[in-house]
C-alpha positions in Angstrom: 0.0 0.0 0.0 2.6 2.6 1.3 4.8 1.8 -2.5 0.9 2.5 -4.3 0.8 5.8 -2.6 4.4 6.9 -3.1 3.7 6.3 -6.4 0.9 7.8 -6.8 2.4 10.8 -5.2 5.4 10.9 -7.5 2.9 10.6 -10.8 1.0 13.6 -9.5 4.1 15.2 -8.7 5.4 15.1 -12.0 2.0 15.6 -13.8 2.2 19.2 -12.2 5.9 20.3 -13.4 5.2 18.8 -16.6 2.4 21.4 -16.9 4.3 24.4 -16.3 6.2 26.9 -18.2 8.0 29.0 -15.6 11.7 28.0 -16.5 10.8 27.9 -20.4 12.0 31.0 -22.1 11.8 32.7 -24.8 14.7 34.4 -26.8 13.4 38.0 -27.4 14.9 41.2 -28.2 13.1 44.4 -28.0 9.7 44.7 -25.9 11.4 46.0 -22.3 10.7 48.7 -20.9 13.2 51.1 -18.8 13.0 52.9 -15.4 15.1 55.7 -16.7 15.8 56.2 -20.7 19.5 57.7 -19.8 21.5 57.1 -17.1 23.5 60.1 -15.6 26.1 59.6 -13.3 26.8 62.5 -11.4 30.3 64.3 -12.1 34.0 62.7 -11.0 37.3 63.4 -10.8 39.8 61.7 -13.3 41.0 58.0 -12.3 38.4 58.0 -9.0 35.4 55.9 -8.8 31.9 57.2 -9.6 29.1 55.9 -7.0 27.0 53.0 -8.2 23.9 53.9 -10.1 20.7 51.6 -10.6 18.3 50.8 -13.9 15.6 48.8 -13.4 14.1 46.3 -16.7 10.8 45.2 -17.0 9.5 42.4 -18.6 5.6 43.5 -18.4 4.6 40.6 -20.9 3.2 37.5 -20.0 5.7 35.3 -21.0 9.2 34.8 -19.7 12.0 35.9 -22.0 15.4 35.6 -22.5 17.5 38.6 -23.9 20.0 36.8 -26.3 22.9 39.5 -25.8 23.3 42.7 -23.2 26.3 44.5 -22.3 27.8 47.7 -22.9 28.5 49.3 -26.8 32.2 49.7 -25.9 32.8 46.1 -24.9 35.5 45.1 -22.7 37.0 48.4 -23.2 33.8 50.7 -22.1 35.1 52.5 -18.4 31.9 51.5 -17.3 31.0 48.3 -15.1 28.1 46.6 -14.5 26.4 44.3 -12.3 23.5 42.0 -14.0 22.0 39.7 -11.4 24.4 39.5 -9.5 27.6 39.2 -11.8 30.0 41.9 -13.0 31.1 42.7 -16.5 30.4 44.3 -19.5 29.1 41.7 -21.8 26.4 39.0 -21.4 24.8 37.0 -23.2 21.3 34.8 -22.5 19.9 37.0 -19.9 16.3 35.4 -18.8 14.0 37.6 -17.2 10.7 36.1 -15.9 7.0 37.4 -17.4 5.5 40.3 -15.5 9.3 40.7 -13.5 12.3 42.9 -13.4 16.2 43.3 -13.5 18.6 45.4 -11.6 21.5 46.4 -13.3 23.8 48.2 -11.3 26.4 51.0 -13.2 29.7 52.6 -12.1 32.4 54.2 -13.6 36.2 54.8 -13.9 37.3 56.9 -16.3 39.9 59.6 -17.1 39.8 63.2 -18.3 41.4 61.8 -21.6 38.6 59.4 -22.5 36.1 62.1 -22.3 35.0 64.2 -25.0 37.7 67.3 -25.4 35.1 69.9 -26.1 32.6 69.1 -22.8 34.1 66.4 -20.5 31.4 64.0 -20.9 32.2 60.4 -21.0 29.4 58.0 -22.7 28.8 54.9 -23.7 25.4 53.3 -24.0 23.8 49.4 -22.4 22.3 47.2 -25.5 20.2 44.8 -25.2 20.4 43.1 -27.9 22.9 43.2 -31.3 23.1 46.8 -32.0 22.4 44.9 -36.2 19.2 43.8 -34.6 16.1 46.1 -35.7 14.7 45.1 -32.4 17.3 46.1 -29.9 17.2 48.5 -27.3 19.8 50.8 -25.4 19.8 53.0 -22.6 22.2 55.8 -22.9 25.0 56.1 -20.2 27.2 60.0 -19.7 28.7 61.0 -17.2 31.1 64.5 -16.3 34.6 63.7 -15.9 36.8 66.3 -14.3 40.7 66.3 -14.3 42.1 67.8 -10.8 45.4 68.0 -8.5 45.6 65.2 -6.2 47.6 65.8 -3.2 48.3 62.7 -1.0 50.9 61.4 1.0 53.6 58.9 -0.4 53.5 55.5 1.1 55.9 52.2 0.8 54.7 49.2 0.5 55.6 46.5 2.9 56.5 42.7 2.4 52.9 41.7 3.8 51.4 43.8 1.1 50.2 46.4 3.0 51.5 49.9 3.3 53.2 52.5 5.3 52.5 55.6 4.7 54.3 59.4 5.4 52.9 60.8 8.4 53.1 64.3 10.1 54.7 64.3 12.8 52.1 66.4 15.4 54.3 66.3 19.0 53.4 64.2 21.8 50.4 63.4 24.2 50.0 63.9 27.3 51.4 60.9 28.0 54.6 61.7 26.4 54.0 59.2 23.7 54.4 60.7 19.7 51.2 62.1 17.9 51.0 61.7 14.3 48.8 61.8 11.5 48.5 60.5 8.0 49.6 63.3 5.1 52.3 65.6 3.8 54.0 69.3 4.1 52.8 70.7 0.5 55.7 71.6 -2.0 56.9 73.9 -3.9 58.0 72.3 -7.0 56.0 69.0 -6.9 56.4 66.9 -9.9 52.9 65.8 -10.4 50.7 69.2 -9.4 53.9 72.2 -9.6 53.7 74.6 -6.9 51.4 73.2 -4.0 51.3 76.2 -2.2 49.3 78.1 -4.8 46.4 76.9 -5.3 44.5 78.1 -8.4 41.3 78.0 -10.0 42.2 76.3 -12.9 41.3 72.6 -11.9 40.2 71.3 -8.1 42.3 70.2 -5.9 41.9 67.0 -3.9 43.3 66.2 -0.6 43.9 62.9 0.5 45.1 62.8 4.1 46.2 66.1 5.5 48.5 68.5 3.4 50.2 70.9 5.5 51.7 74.1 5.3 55.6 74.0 6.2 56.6 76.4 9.0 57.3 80.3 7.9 55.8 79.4 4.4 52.2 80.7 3.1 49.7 79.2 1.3 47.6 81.2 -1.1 44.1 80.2 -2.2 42.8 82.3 -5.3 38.9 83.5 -5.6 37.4 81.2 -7.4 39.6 78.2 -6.5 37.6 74.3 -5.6 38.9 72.1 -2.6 37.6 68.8 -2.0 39.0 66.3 0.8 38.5 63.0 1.1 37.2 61.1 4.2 39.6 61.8 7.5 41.5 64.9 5.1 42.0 68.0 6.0 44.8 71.1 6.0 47.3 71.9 8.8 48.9 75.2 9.1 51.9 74.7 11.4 53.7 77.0 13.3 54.7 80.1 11.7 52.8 79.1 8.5 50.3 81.1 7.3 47.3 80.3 5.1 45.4 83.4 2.9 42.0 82.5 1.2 41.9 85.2 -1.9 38.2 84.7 -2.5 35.5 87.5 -3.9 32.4 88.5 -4.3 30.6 86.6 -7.1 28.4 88.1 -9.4 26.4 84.9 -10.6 24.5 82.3 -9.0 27.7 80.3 -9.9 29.9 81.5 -7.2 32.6 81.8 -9.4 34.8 83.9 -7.2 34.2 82.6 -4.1 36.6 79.4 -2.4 34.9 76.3 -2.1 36.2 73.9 0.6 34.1 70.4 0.6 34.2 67.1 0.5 34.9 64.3 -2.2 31.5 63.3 -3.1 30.1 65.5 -6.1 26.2 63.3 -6.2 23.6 65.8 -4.9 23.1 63.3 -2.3 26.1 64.6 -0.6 25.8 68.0 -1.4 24.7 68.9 2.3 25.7 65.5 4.2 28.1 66.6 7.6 31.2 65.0 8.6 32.8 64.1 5.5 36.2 65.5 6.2 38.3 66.4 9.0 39.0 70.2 9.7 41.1 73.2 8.6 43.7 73.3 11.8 45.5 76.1 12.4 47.9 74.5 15.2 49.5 76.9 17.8 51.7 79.6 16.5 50.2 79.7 12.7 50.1 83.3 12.1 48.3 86.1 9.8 46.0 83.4 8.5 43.5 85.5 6.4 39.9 84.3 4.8 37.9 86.1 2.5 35.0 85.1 0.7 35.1 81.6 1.6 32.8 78.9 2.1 33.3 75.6 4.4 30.9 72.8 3.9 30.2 69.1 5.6 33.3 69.2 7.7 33.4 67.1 10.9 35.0 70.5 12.8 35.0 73.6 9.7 38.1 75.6 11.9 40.1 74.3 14.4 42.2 76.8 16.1 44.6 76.7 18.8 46.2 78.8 20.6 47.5 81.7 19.1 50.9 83.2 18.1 51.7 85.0 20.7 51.2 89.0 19.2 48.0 91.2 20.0 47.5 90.7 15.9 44.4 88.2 15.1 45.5 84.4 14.2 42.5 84.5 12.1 40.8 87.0 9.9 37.3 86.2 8.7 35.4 87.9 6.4 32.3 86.9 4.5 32.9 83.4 5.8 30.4 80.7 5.4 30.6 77.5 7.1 27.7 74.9 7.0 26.6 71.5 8.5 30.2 70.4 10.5 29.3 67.4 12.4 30.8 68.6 15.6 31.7 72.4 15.6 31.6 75.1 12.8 35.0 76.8 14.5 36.6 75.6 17.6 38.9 78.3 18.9 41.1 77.3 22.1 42.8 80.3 23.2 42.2 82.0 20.1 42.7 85.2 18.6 40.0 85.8 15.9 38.5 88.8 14.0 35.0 88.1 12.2 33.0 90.1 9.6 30.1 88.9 7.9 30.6 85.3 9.0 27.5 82.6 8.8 27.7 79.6 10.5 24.9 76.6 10.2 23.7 73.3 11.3 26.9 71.8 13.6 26.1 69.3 15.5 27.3 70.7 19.1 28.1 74.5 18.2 28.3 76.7 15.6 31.1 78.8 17.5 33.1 77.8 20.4 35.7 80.0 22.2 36.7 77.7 25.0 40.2 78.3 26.8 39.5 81.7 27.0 41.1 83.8 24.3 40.1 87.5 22.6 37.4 87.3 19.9 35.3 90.4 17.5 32.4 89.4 15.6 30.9 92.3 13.4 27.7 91.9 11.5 27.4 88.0 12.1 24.9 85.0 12.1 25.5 82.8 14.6 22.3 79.8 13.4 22.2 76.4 14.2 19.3 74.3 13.1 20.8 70.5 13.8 18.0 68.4 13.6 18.9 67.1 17.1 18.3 69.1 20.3 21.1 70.0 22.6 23.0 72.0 20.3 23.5 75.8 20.5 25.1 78.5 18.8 27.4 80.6 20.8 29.5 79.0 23.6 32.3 80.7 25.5 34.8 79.3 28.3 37.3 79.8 30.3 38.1 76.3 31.2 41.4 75.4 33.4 44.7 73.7 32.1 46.5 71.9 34.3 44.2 73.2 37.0 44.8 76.9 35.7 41.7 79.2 34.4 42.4 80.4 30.9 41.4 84.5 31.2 38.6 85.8 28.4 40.2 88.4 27.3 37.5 89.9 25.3 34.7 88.4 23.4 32.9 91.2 21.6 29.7 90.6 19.3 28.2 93.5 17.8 25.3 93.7 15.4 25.2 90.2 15.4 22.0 87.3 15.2 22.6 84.4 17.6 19.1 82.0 17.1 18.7 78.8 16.3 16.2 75.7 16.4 16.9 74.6 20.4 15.8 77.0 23.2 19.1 78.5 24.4 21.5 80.5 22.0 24.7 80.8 23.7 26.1 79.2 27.0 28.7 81.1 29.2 30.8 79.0 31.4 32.6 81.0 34.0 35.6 79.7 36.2 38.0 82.3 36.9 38.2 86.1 37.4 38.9 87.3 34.2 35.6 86.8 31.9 34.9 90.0 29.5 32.6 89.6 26.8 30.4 92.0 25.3 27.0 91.6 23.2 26.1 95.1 21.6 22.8 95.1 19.4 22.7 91.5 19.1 19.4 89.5 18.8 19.8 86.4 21.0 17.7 83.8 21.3 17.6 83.0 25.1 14.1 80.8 25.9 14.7 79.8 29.4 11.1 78.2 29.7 12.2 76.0 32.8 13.8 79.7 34.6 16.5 77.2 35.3 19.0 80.6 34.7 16.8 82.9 36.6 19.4 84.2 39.1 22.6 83.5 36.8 24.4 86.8 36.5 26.3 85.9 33.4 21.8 85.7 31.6 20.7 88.8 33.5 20.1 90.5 30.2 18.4 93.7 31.6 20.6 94.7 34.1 24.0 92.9 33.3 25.9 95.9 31.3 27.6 93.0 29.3 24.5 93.4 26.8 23.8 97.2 24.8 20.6 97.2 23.2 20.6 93.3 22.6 17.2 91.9 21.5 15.9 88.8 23.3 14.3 86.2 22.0 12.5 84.8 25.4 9.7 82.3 23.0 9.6 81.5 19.6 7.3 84.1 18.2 9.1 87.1 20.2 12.1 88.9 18.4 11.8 86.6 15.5 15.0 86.8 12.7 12.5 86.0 10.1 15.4 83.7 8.2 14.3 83.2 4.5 15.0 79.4 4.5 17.3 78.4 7.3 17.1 74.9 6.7 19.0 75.3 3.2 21.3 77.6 5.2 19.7 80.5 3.3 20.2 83.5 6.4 19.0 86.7 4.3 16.2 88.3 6.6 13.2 89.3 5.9 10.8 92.3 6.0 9.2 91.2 9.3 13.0 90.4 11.2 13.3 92.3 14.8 16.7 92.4 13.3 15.7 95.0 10.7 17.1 98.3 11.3 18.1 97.7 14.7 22.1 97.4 14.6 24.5 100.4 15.5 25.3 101.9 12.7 28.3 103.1 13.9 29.9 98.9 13.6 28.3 99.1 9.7 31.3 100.4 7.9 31.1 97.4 5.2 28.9 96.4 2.7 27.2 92.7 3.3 27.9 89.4 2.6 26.0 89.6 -0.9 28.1 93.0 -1.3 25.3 95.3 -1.0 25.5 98.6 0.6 24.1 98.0 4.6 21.3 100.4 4.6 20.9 103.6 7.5 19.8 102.2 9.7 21.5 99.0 9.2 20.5 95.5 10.1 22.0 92.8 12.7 23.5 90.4 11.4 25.4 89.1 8.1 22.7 90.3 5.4 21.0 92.9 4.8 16.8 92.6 4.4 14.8 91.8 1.7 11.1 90.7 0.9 10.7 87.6 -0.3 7.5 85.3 -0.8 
């Protein structure tokens, strides 16, 4: 009985699979249909690999199909790649594709400056699926921008296990005694690859691998319109003595042309406002007359690290119409700084937008202090006078005039105080200060009425009181508007330069970087 049934079972069994036609295909060409007709892969630099791009093929017939050839036009020597279910190449042959299903093919490039077209960059190729001789066949076109740059990286050796050591800057000791160093290179004069390294120009970008660094009593000089990108854990050291001048200016188009672009490596929109992609421009102690104009800093994990200073009453750091946008950590960390800022913007940072901590002297004309991380915690303006070894570090001065400090959490700035010497100074600034808990009722340092270290400061105790009226601060767009408690309300006395934009401040003049306009 029990052999009857197995048979019976194995008859039935087989009755079924004979019936079906899901692993019978049919060899087609044409008929597909495409989630995008072209492919663009967004812009890369010569030799480095683009991100990996997705197309999606439907089979919406009813019967399942094999495509007798796909694969790039260029063949094996396309500098595309591809990924078709699951295998890489660039030709394939017998592809089968089941009725009323889809494909994933995945695309990425690797191309040169050289294999691009000579009149506009683009690199191109196109996927056929089928022979190109068949009437039938299909294609989906591929282009992609290719641009040629300086690559500045440090020299490594490679070791008998294969892997590599590479130069390293040598950055003192710890407090342990034991050697700090990091991964990078002094920049050169002469290199043989990129010329003179410490004049960078705007006639291709420059990309930093590691951290180039300017030797001591040696300047490095940025021209306006110049492009910096730096790869993951990159960034630029300015040692001791060294100097860095950022030549940026105002631009007249939408463009930017003129002004100095530092930012990561990753050109896809996706990454066009993503923090923490790079390290942080350092000025280490004893840089000196390090001067920025008309510069923008972008998706750093800290935008300016400065510390200490050199020593002289002269600034360590000039700003002036300075942007600095979505740093991870801190838009500038100054520790024992010296630092003179006009027109500066800082945005979205994921502890503060600007923090003098070890003491130090700091002036900040006409500047927006914002920060609208999507976290809470986070403010805008902190300042310290925190100890080492034991020891307060004295606030010199820490003026802000004309300024806007306001951003998405309730509290604005935070003063810590541990010694005797703690001068700051907040002179028609509008600051947001929403103390809803009255946890800083009887602080001193927040008695904004009476304390004389704020003139004429604007207080922003709620959301809807002493508003900035920001046109879109969640693109970091800080231009006010016609309803901003900061319009009119500066000291015109502090408004001897034009704006950020490079309009004329009006009389009387506005806090903060920009000047007011309507907008919808």
């Amino acid at each position: 009985m029990r052999r009857l049934l197995l048979l019976i079972l194995i008859g039935f069994t087989v009755s079924l699979t004979s019936c079906r036609n899901d692993f019978e295909f049919e060899s087609r060409t044409g008929g597909l249909e495409f989630s995008k007709d072209t492919v663009y892969l967004d812009t890369v630099f010569t030799n480095i690999g683009s991100s990996t791009y997705t197309l999606k093929v439907y089979n919406r017939s009813d019967k399942n199909i094999s495509i007798p050839s796909l694969g790039l036009k260029k063949g094996t020597t396309s500098k595309y790649r591809l990924m078709v279910d699951g295998m890489a190449g660039q030709v394939f042959e017998n592809v089968e594709l089941l009725a009323k299903d889809s494909l994933f093919i995945f695309v990425s490039v690797t191309a040169e400056v050289a294999n691009a077209n000579p009149t506009d960059f683009l690199y191109t190729d196109q996927i056929l699926f089928g022979e190109e001789s068949n009437p039938n066949h299909q294609k989906v076109e591929l282009v992609t921008l290719i641009q040629d740059a300086y690559f500045i990286y440090p020299g490594r050796v490679q070791n008998p296990d294969e892997t590599y050591t590479y130069n390293e800057l040598n950055l003192g000791v710890d407090g342990d005694g034991n050697p700090v160093s990091i991964r990078g290179r002094f920049l050169e004069d002469n290199n043989p690859n990129n010329g003179n390294e410490l004049h960078w120009t705007n006639t291709k970008p420059y990309v930093i691998y590691g951290y180039a660094a300017v030797p001591p009593n040696r300047t490095l000089v940025v021209d306006a319109g110049a492009r910096v990108h730096f790869h993951v854990e990159s960034g630029l050291i300015v040692a001791n003595n060294a100097s860095i001048h950022v030549n940026g200016s105002p631009s007249t188009t939408a463009a930017l042309e003129n002004e100095v672009v530092f930012e990561g490596d990753r050109l896809e929109p996706d990454f066009s406002e993503v923090p923490g992609q790079w390290g942080t421009i350092w000025l280490t102690p004893g840089s000196a007359n390090n001067q920025f104009s008309n510069l923008t800093i972008k998706n750093a994990t800290v935008g300016i690290l400065v510390s200490g200073n050199d020593g002289s009453s002269n600034p360590t750091l000039e700003l002036e119409n300075t942007q600095i946008y979505n740093c991870s950590n801190v838009g500038i960390l100054a520790r024992t700084g010296n630092i003179v800022g006009r027109n500066v913007v800082i945005n979205n940072c994921g502890q503060v937008a600007f923090a003098g901590s070890y003491g130090g002297n700091y002036d900040f004309t006409h500047c927006t202090f914002a920060n609208y991380w999507s976290r809470a915690n986070q403010t805008c303006v902190t300042l310290s006078d925190d100890s080492i070894n034991n020891v307060p570090t004295p606030l010199g001065s820490a003026n802000f005039k004309n300024c806007i400090v306001y951003g998405s959490s309730n509290l604005g700035i935070s003063l810590k105080k541990t010694g005797t010497i703690f001068n700051f100074l907040f002179e028609n600034c509008l600051i947001k200060f929403a103390d809803y808990s009255n946890q800083y009722a009887n602080e001193i340092l927040y008695k904004f009425s009476t304390n004389p270290n704020y003139v004429n400061c604007l207080i922003a105790t709620n959301t809807t009181v002493n508003k900035p009226d920001f046109k879109n601060p969640t693109q970091n767009n800080f231009i006010i508007g016609q309803n901003s408690a900061a319009k009119g309300t500066a000291n015109n006395t502090y408004s001897t330069f034009n704006d950020i934009l490079n309009n004329q401040r009006s009389n009387p003049s506005d806090m903060g970087a920009y000047n007011w306009t309507t907008f919808d």
